[in-house]
C-alpha positions as CSV (number, residue, x, y, z in Angstrom):
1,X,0.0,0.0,0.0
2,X,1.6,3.3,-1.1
3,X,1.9,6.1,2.2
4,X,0.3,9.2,1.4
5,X,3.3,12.0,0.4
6,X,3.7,14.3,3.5
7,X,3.9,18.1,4.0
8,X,5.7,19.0,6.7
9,X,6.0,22.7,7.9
10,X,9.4,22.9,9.8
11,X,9.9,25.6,12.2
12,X,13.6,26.1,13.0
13,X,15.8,29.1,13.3
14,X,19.2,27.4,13.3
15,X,19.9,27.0,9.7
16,X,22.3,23.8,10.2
17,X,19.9,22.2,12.5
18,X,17.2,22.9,9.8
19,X,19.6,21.4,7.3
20,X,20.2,18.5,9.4
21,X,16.6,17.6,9.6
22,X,15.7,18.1,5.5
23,X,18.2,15.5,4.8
24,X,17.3,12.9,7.9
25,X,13.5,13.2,6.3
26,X,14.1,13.2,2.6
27,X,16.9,10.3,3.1
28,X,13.4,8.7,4.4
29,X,11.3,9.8,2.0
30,X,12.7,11.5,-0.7
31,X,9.4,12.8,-1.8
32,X,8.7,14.5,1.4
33,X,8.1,18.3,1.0
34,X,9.3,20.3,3.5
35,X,8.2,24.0,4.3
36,X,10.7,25.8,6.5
37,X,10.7,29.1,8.5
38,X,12.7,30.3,10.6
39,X,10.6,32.4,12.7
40,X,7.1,31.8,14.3
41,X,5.1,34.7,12.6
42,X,5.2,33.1,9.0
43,X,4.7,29.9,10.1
44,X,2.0,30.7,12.2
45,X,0.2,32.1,8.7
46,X,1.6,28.7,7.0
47,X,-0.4,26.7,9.6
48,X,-3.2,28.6,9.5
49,X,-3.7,27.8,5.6
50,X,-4.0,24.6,6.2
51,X,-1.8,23.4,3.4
52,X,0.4,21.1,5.9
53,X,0.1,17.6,7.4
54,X,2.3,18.2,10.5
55,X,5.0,20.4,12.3
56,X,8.6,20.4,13.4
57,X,8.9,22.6,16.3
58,X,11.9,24.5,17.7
59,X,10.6,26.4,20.8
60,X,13.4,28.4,20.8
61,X,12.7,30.9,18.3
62,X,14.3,35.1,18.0
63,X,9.9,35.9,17.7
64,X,8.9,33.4,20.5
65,X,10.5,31.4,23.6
66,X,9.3,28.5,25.4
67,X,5.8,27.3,25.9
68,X,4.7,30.4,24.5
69,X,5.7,29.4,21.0
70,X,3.7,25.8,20.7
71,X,0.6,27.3,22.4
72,X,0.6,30.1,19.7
73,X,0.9,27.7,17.1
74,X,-1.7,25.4,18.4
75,X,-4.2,28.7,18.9
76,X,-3.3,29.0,15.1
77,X,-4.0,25.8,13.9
78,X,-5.6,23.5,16.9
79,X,-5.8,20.5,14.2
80,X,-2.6,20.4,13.0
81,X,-0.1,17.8,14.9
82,X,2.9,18.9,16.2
83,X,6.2,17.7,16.8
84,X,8.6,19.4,19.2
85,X,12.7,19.8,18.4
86,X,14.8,20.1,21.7
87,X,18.5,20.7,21.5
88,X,20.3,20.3,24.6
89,X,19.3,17.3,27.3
90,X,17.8,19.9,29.7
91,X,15.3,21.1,27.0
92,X,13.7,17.8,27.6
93,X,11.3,19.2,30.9
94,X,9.7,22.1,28.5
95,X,9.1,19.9,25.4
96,X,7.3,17.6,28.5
97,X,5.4,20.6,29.1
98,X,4.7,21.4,25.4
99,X,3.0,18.0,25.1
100,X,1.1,18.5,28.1
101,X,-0.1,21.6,26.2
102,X,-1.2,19.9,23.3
103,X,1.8,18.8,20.9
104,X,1.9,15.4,20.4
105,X,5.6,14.4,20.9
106,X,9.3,15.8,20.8
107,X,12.5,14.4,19.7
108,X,15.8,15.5,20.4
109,X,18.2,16.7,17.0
110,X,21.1,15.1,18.4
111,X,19.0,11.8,17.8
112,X,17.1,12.2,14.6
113,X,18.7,9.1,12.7
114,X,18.1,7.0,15.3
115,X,14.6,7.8,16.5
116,X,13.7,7.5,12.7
117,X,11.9,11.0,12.8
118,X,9.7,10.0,9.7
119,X,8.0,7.5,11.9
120,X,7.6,9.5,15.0
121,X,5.6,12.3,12.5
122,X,3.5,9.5,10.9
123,X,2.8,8.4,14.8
124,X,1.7,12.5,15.6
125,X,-0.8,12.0,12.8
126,X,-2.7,9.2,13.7
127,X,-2.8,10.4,17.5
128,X,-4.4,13.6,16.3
129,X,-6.7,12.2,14.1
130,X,-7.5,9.7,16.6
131,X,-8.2,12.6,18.8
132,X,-10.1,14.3,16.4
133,X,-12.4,10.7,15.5
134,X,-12.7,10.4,19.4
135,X,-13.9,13.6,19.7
136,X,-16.5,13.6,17.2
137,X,-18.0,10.1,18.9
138,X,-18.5,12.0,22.4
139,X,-20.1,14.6,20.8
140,X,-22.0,12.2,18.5
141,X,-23.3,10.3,21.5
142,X,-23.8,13.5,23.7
143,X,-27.1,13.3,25.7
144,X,-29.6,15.8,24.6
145,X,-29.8,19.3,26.3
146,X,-31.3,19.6,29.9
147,X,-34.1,21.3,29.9
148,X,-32.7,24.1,32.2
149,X,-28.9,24.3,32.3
150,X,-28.8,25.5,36.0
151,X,-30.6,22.2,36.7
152,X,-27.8,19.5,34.3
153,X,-25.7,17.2,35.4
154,X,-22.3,16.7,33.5
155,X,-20.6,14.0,33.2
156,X,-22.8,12.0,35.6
157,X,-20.8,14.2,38.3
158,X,-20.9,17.9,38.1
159,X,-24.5,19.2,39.1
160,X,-24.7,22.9,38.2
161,X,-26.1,25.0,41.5
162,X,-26.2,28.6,39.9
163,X,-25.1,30.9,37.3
164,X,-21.3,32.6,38.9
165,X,-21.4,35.2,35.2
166,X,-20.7,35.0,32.1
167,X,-17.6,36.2,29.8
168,X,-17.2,36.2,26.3
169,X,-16.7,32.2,25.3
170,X,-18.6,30.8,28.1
171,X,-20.7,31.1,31.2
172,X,-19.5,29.8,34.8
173,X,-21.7,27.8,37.4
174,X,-21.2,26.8,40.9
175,X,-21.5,23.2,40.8
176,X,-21.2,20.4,42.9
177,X,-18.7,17.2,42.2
178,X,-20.7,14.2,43.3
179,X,-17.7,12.0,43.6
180,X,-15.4,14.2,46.0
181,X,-18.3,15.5,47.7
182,X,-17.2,19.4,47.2
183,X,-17.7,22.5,45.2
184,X,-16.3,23.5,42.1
185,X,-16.5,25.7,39.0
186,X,-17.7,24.4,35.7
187,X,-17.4,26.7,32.6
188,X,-19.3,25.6,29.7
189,X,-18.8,27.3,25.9
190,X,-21.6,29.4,25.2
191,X,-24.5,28.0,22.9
192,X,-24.2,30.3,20.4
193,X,-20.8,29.9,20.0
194,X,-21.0,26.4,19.3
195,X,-21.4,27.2,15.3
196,X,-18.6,29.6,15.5
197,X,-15.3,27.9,13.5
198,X,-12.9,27.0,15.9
199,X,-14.8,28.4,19.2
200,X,-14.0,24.3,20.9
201,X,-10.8,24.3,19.7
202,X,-10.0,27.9,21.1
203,X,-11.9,27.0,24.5
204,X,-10.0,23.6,24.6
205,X,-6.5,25.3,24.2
206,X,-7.9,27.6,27.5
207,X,-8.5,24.7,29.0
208,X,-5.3,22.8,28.3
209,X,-3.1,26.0,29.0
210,X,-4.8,26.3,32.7
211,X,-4.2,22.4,33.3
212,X,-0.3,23.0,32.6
213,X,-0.1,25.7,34.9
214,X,0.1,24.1,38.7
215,X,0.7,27.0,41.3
216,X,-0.8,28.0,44.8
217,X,-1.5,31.6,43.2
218,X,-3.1,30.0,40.0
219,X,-6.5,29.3,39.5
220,X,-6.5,24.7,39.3
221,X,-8.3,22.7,36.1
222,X,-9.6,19.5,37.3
223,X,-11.0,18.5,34.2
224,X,-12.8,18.3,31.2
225,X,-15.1,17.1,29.0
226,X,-18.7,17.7,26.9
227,X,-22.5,18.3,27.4
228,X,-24.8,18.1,25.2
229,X,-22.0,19.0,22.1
230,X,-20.9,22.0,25.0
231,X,-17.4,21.4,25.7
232,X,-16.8,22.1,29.8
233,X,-13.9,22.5,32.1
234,X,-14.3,22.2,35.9
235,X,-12.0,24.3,38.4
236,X,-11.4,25.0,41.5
237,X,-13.9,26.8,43.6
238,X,-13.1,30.4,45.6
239,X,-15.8,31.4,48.0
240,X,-14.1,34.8,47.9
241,X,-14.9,35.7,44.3
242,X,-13.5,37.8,42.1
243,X,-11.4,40.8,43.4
244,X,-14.0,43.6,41.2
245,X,-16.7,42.2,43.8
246,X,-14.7,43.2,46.8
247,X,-13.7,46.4,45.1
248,X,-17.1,47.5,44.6
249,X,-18.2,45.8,47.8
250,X,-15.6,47.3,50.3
251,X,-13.8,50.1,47.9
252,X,-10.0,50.6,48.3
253,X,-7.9,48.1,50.5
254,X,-5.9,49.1,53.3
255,X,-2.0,49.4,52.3
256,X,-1.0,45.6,53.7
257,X,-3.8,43.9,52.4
258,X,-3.8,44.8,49.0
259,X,0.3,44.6,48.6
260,X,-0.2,41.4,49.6
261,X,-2.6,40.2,47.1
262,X,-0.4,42.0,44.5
263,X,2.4,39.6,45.5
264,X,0.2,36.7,45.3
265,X,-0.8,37.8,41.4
266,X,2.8,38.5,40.8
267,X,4.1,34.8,42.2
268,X,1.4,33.3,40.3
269,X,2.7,35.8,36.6
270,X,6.3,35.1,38.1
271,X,5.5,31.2,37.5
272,X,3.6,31.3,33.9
273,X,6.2,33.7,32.6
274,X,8.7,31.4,34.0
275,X,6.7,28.7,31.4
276,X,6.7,30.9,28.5
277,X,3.2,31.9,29.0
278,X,1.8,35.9,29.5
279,X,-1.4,35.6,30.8
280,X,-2.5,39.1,28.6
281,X,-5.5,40.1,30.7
282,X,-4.5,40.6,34.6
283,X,-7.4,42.5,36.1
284,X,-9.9,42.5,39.3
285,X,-12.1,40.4,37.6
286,X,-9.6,37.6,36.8
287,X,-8.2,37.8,40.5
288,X,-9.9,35.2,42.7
289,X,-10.0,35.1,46.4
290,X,-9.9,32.1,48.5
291,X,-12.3,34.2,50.9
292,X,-13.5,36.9,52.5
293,X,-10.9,37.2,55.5
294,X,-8.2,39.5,56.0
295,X,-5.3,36.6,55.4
296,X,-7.1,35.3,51.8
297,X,-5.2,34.1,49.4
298,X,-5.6,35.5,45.3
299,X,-5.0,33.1,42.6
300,X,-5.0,34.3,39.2
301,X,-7.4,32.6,36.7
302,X,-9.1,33.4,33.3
303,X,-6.6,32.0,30.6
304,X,-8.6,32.9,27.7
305,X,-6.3,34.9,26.2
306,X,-2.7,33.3,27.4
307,X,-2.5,30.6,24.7
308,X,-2.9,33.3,21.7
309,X,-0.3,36.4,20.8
310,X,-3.1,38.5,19.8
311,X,-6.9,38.6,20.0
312,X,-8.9,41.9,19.4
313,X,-10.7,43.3,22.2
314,X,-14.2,43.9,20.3
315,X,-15.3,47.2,22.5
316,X,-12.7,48.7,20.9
317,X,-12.1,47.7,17.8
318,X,-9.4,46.1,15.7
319,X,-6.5,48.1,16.4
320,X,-6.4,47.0,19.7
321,X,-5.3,43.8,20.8
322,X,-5.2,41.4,23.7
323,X,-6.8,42.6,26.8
324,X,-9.2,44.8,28.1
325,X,-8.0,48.8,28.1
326,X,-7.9,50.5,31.7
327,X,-5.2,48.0,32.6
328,X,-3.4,47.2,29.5
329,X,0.0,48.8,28.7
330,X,0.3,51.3,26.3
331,X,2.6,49.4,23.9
332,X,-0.7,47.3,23.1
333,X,-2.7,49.8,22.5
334,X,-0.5,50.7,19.6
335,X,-0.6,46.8,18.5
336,X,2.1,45.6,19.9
337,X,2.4,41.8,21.2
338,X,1.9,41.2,24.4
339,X,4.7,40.5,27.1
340,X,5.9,39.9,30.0
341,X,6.2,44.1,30.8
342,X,2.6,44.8,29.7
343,X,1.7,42.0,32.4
344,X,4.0,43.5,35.3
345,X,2.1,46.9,34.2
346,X,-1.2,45.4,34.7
347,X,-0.6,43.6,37.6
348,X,0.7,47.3,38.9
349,X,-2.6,48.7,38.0
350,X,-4.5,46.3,39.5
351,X,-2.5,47.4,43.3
352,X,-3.3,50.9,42.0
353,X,-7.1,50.0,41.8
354,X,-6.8,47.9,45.0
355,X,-5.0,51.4,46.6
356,X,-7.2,54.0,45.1
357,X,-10.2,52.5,44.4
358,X,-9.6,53.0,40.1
359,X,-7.7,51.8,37.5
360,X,-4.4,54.7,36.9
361,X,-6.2,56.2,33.9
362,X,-9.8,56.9,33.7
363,X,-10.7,55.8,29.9
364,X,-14.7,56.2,30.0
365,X,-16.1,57.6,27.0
366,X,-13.0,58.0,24.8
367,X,-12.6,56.6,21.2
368,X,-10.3,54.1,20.5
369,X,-7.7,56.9,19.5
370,X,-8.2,58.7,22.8
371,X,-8.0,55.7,24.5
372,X,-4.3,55.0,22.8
373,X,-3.2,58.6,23.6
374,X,-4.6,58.8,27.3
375,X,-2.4,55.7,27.8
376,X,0.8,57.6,27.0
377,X,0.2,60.4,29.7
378,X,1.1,60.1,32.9
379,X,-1.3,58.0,35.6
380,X,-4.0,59.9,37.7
381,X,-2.5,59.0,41.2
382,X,-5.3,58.3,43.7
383,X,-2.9,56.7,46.2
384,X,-4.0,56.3,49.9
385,X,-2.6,59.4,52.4
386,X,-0.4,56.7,54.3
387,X,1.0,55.0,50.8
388,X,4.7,54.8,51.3
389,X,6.9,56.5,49.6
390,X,8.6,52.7,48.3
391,X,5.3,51.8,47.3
392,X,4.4,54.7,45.4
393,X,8.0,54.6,43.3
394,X,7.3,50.9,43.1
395,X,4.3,51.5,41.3
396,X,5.4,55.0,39.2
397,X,8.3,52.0,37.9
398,X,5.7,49.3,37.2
399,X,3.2,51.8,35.2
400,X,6.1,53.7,33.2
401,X,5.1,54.1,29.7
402,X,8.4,52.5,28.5
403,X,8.4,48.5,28.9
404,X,12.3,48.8,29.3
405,X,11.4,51.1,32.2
406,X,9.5,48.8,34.1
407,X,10.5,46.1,36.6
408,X,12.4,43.1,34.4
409,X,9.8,40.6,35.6
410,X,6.9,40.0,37.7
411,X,9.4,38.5,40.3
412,X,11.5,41.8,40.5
413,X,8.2,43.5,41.0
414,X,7.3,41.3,43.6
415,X,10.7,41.5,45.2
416,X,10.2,45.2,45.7
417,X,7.0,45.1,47.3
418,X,7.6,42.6,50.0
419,X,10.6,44.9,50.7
420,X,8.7,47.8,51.8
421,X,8.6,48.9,54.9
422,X,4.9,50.7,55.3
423,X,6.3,53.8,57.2
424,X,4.5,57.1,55.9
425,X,7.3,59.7,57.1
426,X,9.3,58.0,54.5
427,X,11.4,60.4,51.4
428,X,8.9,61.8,49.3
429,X,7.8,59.9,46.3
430,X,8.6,60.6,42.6
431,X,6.0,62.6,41.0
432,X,5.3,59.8,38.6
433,X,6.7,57.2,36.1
434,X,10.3,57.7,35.3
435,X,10.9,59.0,31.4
């Protein structure tokens, strides 16, 4: 039986390990045709086409690092298989992570003859059109929808108490696990979605990004599956809620409390960005609470947007991306990708709301092109009368205009806040973000 002639986009920016790798294939299968880029930005458009049957992956690319770079790809083209490259022995934990995240294997270039790379694509195939035929049958033999949602039971587990909100791929419920006996969070994609090309695959890469994440100050995945042709993803529950409720419950935090929960939304960043992975839209209402107390813990959550480099935020319009505007960066709103700075800046205007009771620019009412030149001026301060003077500069750093003037990283951030000693006779602050 004659195998069907492959296509096979290779994404490598070393041009003697891309070398290396043509000739292992076509000394396979000489009729092999091989598509090669050396950065991620064409071959994310190359994927997208659909004209490929699989994907060589070097994570390690000058337009994307890490994680970052497969879970781009896969937001791309969720069908396509992919294969990840490592180089060195130690690059073997993130290409475990990359599969975790959705690629279907990874071999290492300093054993491509052996490992017969030829057979190890073929193998990513089958698994993802296995996935893809296993996949249709659930949602082929999907029981037919409750009559009232609030009132279903997924999974033969999951029994849906109340409506928590809804965003804009999918609704959350409080629900109840029958099996562990305890509360959890079940989002389901929203019905009228369903038709919408690509809406499960999109809400299955948020899904699988959350479920690689594992950190005390990240929201937890527990799993997954479909309802009535609904894909679903259960978390962890928060009696706390979201940090926008206490903010409009309670208004501004004192001082400790809310440099605290900063730190726990900058351990949490700290660890994703460590992964490769920006989360793109750190804000009140994607901070949850483990309760009500004084000594609560925040755990970020909400990873919509952390598996895609770009995705348009529709009250605005096209030209902005990824995010929602009175804490993204200003670099974004110019169209920019999104990185690790713009998330420090946000996670320093969410302490600025926590302090002041509103986000460090007031953007009501303004056009998209009032919106982008608001976000170059300096922040309104509406910092607390006993806001040290540490604080303050930590914050006039974290909200400067500049990325390169920002903190390097969410952990440097962090590092500066838990230094602070919450004295207010301290030296008097800087006026504002340094130029």
């Amino acid at each position: 039986m004659t195998q069907e002639i492959l296509r096979i986009l290779l994404v490598e920016d070393n041009p003697g390990d891309a070398r290396l790798v043509r000739e292992t294939l076509l000394a396979e299968a000489p009729e092999i045709e091989i598509v090669w880029h050396d950065r991620l930005e064409p071959a994310l458009a190359e994927a997208a086409a659909g004209a490929v049957d699989a994907v060589l992956l070097d994570l390690m690319l000058p337009d994307s690092v890490g994680l970052a770079t497969v879970t781009r790809l896969l937001a791309a083209a969720p069908e396509l298989p992919v294969v990840v490259l490592t180089g060195a022995a130690s690059d073997e934990a993130l290409a475990v992570r990359a599969v975790r995240a959705g690629a279907q294997d990874f071999v290492g270039k300093d054993t491509l003859a052996s490992a017969s790379l030829l057979r190890r694509l073929r193998y990513a195939i089958e698994r993802k059109r296995a996935e893809h035929a296993l996949l249709a049958r659930r949602m082929a033999a999907a029981p037919a929808p409750a009559a009232q949602t609030s009132e279903a039971v997924l999974g033969g587990r999951y029994r849906l108490d109340r409506s928590l909100g809804a965003g804009t791929s999918g609704e959350a419920f409080l629900a109840q696990d029958a099996t562990l006996s305890r509360s959890v969070v079940v989002k389901l994609l929203h019905t009228q979605r369903l038709d919408r090309a690509g809406a499960s695959d999109d809400f299955l890469a948020e899904a699988r990004v959350a479920a690689s994440l594992s950190h005390p100050n990240l929201v937890s995945v527990y799993d997954f599956g479909y309802h009535a042709q609904r894909p679903y993803f259960v978390m962890e529950y928060l009696p706390g809620g979201p940090l926008s409720a206490r903010l409009a419950r309670e208004g501004p935090l004192r001082v400790p409390v809310a440099v605290r929960l900063a730190c726990d939304v900058l351990a949490g960043l700290s660890y994703m960005h460590e992964r490769g992975v920006v989360h793109r839209d750190v804000k009140p209402a994607n901070v949850l609470l483990s309760g009500n107390d004084p000594g609560a813990v925040a755990k970020l959550g909400d990873f919509g947007l952390s598996r895609s480099p770009f995705a348009t935020y529709e009250g605005l319009g096209a030209p902005f991306f990824v995010g929602t505007p009175a804490y993204m960066a200003p670099e974004l709103a110019g169209g920019e990708p999104a990185t690790v700075a713009s998330d420090v800046y946000a996670a320093a205007a969410v302490l600025h709301e926590m302090l002041g009771g509103s986000p460090p620019h007031d953007l009501r009412g303004l056009s998209p092109q009032e919106v982008r030149r608001a976000l170059q001026r300096e922040p309104t301060w509406k910092l607390p009368a006993d806001a040290p003077a540490a604080l303050r500069n930590a914050l006039a750093d974290a909200l400067a205009t500049k990325p390169a003037d920002r903190p390097e990283s969410a952990a440097a951030l962090r590092k500066a806040l838990r230094a602070l000693k919450a004295t207010p006779d301290e030296t008097r602050a800087r006026s504002g973000p340094r130029r």
